[in-house]
GUDO-270749 format. One record per atom (N, C-alpha, C): atom name; residue in one letter; x, y, z. Coordinates in steps of 0.001 Angstrom, whole numbers. Example, Ala and Ser with C-alpha at 12.3 -4.5 7.8 and 13.67 -1.06 7.14 Angstrom:
<atoms>
a = N | r = A | X = 13190 | Y = -5690 | Z = 7800
a = CA | r = A | X = 12300 | Y = -4500 | Z = 7800
a = C | r = A | X = 13200 | Y = -3300 | Z = 7800
a = N | r = S | X = 12850 | Y = -2250 | Z = 7080
a = CA | r = S | X = 13670 | Y = -1060 | Z = 7140
a = C | r = S | X = 12900 | Y = 30 | Z = 7870
</atoms>
This chain:
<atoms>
a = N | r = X | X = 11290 | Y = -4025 | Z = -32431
a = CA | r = X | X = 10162 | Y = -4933 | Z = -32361
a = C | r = X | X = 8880 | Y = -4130 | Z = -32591
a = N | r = X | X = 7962 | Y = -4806 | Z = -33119
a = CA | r = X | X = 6758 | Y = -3949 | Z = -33778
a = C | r = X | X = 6127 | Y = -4133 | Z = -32557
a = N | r = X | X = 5049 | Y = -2970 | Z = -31975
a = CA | r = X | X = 4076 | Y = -3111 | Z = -31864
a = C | r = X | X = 2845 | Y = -3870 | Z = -31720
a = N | r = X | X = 1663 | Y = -4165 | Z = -30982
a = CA | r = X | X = 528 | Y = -4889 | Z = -31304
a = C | r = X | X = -198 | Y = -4250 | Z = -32538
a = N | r = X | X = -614 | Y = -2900 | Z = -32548
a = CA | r = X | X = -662 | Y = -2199 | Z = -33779
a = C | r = X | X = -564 | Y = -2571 | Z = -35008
a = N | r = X | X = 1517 | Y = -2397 | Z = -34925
a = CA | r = X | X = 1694 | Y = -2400 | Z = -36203
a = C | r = X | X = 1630 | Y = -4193 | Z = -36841
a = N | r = X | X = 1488 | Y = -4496 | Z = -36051
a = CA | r = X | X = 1516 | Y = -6268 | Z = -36246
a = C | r = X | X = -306 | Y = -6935 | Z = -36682
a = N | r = X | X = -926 | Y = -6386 | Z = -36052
a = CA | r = X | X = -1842 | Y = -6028 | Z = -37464
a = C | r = X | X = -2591 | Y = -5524 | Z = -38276
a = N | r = X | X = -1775 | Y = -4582 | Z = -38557
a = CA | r = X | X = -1839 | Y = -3934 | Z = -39489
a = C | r = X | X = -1256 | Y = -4531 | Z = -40975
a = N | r = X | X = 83 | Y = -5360 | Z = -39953
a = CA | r = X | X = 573 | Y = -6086 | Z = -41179
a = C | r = X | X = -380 | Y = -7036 | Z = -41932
a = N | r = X | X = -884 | Y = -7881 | Z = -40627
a = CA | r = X | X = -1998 | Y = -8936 | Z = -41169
a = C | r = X | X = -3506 | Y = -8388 | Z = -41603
a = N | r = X | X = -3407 | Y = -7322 | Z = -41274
a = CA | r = X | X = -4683 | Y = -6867 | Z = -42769
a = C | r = X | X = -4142 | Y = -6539 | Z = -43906
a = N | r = X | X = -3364 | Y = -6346 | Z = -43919
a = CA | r = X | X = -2302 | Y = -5822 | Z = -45477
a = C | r = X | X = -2287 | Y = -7353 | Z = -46153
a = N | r = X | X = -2081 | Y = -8024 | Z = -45488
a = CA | r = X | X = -1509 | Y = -9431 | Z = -46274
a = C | r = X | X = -3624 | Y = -10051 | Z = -47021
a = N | r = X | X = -4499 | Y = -9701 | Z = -45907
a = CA | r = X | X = -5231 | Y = -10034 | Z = -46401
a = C | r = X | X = -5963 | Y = -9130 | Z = -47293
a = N | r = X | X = -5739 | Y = -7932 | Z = -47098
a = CA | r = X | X = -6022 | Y = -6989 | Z = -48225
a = C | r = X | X = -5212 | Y = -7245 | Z = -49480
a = N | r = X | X = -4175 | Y = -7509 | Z = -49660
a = CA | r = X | X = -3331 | Y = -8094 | Z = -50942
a = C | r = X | X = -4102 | Y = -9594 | Z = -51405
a = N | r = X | X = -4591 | Y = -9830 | Z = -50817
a = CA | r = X | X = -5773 | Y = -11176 | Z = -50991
a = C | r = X | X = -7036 | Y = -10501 | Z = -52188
a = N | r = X | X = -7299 | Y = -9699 | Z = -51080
a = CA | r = X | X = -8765 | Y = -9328 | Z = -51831
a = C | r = X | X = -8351 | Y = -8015 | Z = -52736
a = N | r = X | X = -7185 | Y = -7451 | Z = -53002
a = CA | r = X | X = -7334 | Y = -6925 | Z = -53862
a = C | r = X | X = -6582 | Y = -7573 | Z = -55399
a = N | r = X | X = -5562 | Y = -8501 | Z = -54985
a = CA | r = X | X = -5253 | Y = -9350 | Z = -56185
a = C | r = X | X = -6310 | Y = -9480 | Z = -56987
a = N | r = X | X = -7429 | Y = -10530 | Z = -56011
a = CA | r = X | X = -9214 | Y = -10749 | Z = -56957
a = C | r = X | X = -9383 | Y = -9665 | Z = -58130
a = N | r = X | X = -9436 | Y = -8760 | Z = -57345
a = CA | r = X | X = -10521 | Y = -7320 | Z = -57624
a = C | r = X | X = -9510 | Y = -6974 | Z = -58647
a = N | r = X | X = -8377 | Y = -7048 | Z = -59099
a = CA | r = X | X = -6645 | Y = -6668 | Z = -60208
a = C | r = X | X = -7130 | Y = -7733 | Z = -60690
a = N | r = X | X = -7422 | Y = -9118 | Z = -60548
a = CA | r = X | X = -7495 | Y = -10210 | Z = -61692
a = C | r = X | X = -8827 | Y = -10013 | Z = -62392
a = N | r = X | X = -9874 | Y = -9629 | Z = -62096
a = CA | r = X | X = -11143 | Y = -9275 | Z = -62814
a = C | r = X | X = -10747 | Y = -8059 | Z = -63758
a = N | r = X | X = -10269 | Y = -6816 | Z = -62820
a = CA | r = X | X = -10218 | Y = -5650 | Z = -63671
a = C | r = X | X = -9207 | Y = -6622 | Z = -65318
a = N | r = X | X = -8832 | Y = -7339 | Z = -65093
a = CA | r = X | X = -7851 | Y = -7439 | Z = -66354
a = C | r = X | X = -8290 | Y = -8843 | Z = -67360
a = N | r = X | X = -9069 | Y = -9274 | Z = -67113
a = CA | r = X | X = -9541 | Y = -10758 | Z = -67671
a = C | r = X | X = -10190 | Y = -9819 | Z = -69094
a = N | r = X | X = -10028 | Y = -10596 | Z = -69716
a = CA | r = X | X = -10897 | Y = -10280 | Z = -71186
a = C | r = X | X = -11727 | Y = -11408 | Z = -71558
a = N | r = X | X = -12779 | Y = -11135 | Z = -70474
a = CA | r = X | X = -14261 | Y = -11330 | Z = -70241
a = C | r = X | X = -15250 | Y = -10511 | Z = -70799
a = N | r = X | X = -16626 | Y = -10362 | Z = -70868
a = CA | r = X | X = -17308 | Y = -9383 | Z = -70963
a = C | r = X | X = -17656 | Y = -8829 | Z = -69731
a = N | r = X | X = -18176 | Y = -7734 | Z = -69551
a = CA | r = X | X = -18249 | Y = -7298 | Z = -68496
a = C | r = X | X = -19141 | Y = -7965 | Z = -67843
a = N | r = X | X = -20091 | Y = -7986 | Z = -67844
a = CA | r = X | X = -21055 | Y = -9088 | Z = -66672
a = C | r = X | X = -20331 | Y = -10709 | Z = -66008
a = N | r = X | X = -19743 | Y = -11017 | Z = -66905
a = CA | r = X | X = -19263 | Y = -12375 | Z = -66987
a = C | r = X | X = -17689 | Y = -12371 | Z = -65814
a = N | r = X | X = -17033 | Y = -11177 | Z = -66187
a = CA | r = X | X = -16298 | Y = -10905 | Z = -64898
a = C | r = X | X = -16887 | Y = -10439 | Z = -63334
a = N | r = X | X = -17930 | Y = -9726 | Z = -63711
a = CA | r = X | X = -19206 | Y = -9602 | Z = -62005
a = C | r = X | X = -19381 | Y = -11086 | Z = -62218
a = N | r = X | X = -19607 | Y = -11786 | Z = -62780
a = CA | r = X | X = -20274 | Y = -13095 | Z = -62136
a = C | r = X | X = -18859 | Y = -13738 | Z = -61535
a = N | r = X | X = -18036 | Y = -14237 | Z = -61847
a = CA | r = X | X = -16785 | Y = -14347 | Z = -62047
a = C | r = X | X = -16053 | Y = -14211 | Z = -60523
a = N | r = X | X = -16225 | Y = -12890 | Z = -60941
a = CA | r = X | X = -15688 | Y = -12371 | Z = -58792
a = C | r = X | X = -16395 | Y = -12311 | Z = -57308
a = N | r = X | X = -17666 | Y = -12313 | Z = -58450
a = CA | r = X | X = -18723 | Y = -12696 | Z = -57104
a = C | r = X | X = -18439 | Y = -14177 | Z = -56896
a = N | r = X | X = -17817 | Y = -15157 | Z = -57804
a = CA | r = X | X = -17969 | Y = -16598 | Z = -57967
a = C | r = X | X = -16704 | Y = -17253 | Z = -56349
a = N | r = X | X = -15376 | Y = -16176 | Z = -57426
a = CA | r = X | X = -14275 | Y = -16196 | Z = -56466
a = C | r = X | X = -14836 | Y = -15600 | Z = -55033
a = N | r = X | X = -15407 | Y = -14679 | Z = -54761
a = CA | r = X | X = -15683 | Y = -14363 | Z = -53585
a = C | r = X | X = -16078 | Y = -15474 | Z = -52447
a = N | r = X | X = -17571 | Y = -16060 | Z = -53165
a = CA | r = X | X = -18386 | Y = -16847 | Z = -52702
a = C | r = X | X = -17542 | Y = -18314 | Z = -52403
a = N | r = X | X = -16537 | Y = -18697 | Z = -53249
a = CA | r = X | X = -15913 | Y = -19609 | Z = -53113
a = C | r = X | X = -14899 | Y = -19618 | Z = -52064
a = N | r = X | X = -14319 | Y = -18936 | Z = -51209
a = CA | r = X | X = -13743 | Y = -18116 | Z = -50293
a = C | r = X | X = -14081 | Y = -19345 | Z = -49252
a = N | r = X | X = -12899 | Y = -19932 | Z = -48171
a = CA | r = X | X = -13367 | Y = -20944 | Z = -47182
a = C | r = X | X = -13836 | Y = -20180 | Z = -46344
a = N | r = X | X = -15126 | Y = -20544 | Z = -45523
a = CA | r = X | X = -15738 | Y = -19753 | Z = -44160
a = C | r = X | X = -15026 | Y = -19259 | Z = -42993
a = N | r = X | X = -14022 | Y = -20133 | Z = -42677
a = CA | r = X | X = -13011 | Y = -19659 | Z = -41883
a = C | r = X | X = -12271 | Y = -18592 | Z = -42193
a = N | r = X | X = -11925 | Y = -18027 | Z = -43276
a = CA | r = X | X = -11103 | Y = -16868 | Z = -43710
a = C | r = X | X = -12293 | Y = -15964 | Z = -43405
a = N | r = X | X = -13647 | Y = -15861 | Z = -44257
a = CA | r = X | X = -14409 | Y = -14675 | Z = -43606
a = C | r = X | X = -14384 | Y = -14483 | Z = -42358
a = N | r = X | X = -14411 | Y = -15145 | Z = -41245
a = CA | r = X | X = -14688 | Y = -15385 | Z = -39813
a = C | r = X | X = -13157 | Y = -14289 | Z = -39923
a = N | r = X | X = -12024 | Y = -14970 | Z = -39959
a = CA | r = X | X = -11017 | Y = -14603 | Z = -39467
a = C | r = X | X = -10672 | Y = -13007 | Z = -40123
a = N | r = X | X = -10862 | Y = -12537 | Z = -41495
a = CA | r = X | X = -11170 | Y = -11385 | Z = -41748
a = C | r = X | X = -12408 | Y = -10498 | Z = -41106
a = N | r = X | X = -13368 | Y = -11063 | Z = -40709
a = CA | r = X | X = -14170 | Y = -10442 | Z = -39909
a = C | r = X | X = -13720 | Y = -9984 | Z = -38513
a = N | r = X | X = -13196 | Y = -10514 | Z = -37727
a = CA | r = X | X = -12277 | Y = -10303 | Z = -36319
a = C | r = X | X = -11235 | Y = -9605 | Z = -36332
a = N | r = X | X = -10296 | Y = -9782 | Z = -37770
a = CA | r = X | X = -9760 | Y = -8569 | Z = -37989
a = C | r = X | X = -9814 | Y = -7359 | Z = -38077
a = N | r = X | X = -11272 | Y = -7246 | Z = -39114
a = CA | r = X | X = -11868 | Y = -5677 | Z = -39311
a = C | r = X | X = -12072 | Y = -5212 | Z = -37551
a = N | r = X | X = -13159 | Y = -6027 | Z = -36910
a = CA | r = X | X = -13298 | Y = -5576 | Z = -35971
a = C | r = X | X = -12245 | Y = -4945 | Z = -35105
a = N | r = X | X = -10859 | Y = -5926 | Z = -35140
a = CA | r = X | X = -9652 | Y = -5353 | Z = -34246
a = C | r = X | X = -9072 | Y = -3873 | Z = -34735
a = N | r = X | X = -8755 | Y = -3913 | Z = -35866
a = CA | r = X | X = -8347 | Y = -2635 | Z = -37241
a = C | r = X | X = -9585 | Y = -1517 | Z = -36301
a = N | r = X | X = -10826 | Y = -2033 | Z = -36127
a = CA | r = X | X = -11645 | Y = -629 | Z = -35383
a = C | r = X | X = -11020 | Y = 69 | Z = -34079
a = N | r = X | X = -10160 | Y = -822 | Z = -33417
a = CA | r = X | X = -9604 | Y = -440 | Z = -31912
a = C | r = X | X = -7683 | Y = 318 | Z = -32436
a = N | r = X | X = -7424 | Y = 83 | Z = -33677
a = CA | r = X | X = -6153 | Y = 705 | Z = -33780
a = C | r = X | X = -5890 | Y = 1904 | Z = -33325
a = N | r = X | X = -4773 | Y = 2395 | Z = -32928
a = CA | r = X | X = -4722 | Y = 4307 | Z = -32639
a = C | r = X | X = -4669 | Y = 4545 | Z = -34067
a = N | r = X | X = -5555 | Y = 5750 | Z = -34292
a = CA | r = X | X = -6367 | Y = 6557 | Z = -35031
a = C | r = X | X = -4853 | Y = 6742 | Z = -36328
a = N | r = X | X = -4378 | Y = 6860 | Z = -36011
a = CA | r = X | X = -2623 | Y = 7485 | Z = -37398
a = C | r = X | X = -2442 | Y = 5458 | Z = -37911
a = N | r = X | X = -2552 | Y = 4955 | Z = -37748
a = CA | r = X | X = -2394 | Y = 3594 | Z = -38569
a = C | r = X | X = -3736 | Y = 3059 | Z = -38681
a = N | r = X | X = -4758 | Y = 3055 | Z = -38021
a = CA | r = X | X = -6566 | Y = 3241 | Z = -38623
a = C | r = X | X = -6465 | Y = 3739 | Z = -39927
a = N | r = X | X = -5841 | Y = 4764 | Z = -40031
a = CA | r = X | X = -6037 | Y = 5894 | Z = -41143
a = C | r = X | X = -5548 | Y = 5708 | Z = -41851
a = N | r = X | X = -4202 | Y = 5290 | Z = -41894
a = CA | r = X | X = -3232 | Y = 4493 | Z = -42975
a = C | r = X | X = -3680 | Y = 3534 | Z = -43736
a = N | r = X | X = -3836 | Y = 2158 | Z = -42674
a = CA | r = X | X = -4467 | Y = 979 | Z = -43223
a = C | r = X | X = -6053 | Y = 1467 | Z = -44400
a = N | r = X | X = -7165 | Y = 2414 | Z = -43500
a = CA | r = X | X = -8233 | Y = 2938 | Z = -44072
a = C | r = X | X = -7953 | Y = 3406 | Z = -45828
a = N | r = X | X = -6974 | Y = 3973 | Z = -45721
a = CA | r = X | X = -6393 | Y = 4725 | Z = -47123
a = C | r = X | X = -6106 | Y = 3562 | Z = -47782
a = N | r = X | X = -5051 | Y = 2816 | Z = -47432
a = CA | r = X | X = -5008 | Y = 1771 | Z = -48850
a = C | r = X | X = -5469 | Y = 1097 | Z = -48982
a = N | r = X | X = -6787 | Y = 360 | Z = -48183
a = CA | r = X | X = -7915 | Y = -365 | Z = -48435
a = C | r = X | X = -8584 | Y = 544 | Z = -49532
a = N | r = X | X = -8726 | Y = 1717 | Z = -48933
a = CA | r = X | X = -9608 | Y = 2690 | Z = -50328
a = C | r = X | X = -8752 | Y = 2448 | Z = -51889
a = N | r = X | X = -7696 | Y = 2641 | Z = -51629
a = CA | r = X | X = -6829 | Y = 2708 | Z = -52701
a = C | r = X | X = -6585 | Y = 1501 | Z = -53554
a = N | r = X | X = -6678 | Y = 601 | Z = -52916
a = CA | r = X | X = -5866 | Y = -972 | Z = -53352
a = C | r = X | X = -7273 | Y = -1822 | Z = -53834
a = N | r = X | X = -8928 | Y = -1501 | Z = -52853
a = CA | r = X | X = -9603 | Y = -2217 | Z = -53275
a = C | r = X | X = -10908 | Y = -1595 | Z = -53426
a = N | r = X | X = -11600 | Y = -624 | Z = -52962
a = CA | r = X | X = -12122 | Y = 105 | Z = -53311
a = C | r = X | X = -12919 | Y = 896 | Z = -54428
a = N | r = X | X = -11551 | Y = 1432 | Z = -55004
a = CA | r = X | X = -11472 | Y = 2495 | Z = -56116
a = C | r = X | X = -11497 | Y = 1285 | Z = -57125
a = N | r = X | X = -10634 | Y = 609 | Z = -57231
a = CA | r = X | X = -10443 | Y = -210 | Z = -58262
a = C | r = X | X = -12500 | Y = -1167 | Z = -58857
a = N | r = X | X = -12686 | Y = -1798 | Z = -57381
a = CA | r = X | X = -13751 | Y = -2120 | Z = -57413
a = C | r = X | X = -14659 | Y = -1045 | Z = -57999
a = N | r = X | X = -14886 | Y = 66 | Z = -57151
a = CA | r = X | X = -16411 | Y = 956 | Z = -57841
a = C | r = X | X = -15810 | Y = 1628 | Z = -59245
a = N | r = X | X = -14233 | Y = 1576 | Z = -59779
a = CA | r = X | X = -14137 | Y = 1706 | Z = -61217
a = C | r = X | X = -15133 | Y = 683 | Z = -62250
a = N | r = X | X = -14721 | Y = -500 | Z = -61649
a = CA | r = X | X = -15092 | Y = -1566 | Z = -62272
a = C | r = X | X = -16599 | Y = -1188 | Z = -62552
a = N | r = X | X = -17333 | Y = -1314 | Z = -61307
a = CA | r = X | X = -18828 | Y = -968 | Z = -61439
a = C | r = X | X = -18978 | Y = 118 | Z = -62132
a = N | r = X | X = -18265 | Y = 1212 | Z = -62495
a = CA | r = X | X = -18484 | Y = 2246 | Z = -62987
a = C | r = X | X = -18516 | Y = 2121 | Z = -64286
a = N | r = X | X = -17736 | Y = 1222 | Z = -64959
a = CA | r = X | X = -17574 | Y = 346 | Z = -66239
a = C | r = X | X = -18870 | Y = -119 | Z = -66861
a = N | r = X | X = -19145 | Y = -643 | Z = -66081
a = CA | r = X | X = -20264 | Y = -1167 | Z = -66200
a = C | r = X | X = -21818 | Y = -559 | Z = -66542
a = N | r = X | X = -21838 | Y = 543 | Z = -65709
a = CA | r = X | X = -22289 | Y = 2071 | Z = -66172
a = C | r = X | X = -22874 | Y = 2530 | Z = -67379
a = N | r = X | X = -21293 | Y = 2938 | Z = -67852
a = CA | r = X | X = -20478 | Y = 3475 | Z = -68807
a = C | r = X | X = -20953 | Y = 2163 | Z = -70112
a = N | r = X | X = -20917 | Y = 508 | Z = -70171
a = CA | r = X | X = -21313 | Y = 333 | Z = -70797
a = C | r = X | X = -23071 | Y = -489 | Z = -70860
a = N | r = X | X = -23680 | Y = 796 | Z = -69652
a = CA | r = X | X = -25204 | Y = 177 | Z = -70226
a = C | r = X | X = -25391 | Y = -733 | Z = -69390
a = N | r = X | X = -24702 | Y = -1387 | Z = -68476
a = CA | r = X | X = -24871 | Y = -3024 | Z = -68221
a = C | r = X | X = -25571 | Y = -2734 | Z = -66531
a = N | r = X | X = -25094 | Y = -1350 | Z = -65874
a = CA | r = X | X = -25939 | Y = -1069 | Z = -64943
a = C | r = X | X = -26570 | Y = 277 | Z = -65104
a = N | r = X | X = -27633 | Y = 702 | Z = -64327
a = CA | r = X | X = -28270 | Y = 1982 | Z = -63979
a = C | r = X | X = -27510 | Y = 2685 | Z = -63992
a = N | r = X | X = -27340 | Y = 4070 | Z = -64543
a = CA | r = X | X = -27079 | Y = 5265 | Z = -64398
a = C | r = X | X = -26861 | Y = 5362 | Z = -62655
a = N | r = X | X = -25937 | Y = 5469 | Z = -61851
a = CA | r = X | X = -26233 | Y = 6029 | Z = -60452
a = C | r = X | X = -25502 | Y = 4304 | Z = -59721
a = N | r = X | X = -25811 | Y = 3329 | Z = -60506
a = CA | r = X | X = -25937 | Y = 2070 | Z = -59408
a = C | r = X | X = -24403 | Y = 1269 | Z = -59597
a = N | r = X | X = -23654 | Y = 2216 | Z = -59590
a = CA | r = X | X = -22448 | Y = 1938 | Z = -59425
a = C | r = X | X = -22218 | Y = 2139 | Z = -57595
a = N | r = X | X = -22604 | Y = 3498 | Z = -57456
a = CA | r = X | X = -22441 | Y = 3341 | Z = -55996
a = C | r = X | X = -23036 | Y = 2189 | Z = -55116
a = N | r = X | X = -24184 | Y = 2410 | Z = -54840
a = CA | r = X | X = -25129 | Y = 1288 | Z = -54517
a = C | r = X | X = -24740 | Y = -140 | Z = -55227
a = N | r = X | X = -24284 | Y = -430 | Z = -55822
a = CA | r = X | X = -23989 | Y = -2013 | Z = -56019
a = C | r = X | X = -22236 | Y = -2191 | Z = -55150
a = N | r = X | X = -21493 | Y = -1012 | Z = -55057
a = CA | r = X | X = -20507 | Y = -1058 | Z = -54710
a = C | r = X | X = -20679 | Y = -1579 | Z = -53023
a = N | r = X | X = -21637 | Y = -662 | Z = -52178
a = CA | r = X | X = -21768 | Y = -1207 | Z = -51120
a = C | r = X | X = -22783 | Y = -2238 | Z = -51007
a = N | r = X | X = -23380 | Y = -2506 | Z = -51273
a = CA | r = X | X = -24546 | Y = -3822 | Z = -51642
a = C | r = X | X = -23057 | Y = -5023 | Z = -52165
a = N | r = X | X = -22159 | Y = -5300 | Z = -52710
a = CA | r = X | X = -21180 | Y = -6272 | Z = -52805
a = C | r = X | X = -20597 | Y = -6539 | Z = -51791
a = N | r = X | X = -20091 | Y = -5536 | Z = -50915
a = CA | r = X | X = -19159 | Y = -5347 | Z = -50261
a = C | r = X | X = -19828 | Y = -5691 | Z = -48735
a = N | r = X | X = -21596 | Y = -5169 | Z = -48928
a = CA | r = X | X = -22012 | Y = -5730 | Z = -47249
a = C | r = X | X = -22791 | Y = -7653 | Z = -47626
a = N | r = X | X = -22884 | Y = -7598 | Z = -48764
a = CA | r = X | X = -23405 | Y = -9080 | Z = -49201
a = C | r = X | X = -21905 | Y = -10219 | Z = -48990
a = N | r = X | X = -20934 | Y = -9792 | Z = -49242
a = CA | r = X | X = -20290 | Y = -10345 | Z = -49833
a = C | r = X | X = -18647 | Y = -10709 | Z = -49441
a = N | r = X | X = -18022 | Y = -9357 | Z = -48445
a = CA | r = X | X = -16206 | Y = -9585 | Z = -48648
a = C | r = X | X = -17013 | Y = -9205 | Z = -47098
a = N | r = X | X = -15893 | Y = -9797 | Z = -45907
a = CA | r = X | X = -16153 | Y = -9656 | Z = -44836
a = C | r = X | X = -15526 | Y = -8011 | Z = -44597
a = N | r = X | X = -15104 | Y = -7548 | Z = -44868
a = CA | r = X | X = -13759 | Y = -6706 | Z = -44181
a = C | r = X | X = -14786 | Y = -5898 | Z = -44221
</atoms>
């Protein structure tokens, strides 16, 4: 029998496979690049209020985990939605469409505007 822990841990995984599906369906649309930022900010925003709430209470719980599955979960959030995301912005970069530098800064500016977790 699992754990309180590992039980959710599971249920941030399931909602991290949420928000990183999004963030895998943008990286791959053959959109232009702005038009996919509008796009995922669209899907974001469209998101029912109750799921932010309930991803929000999650993050908060994920803060009280023992520190070796904190760290776990921490890693493939980086990995699964993260990286993929500030690639994207980095794209964007790369073609002109943002500032030199404002890949970082738009990465957390999305992420505190925008995805509860």
């Amino acid at each position: 029998v699992a754990g309180k822990g590992e039980l959710l841990v599971e249920i941030l995984r399931r909602e991290l496979e949420a928000e990183a599906g999004m963030t895998a369906g943008l990286l791959r649309r053959e959109l232009p690049w702005r038009e996919r930022l509008l796009t995922w900010i669209g899907e974001v925003l469209a998101l029912p209020p109750e799921r932010s709430r309930v991803a929000l209470e999650l993050g908060r719980d994920a803060a009280r985990l023992e520190p070796g599955l904190r760290d776990s979960f921490r890693a493939e959030y980086r990995a699964r939605f993260l990286e993929p995301l500030r690639a994207f912005l980095a794209e964007g970069e790369t073609r002109g469409e943002l500032a030199p530098g404002a890949a970082e800064f738009g990465l957390w500016f999305l992420l505190g505007a925008l995805v509860p977790f």
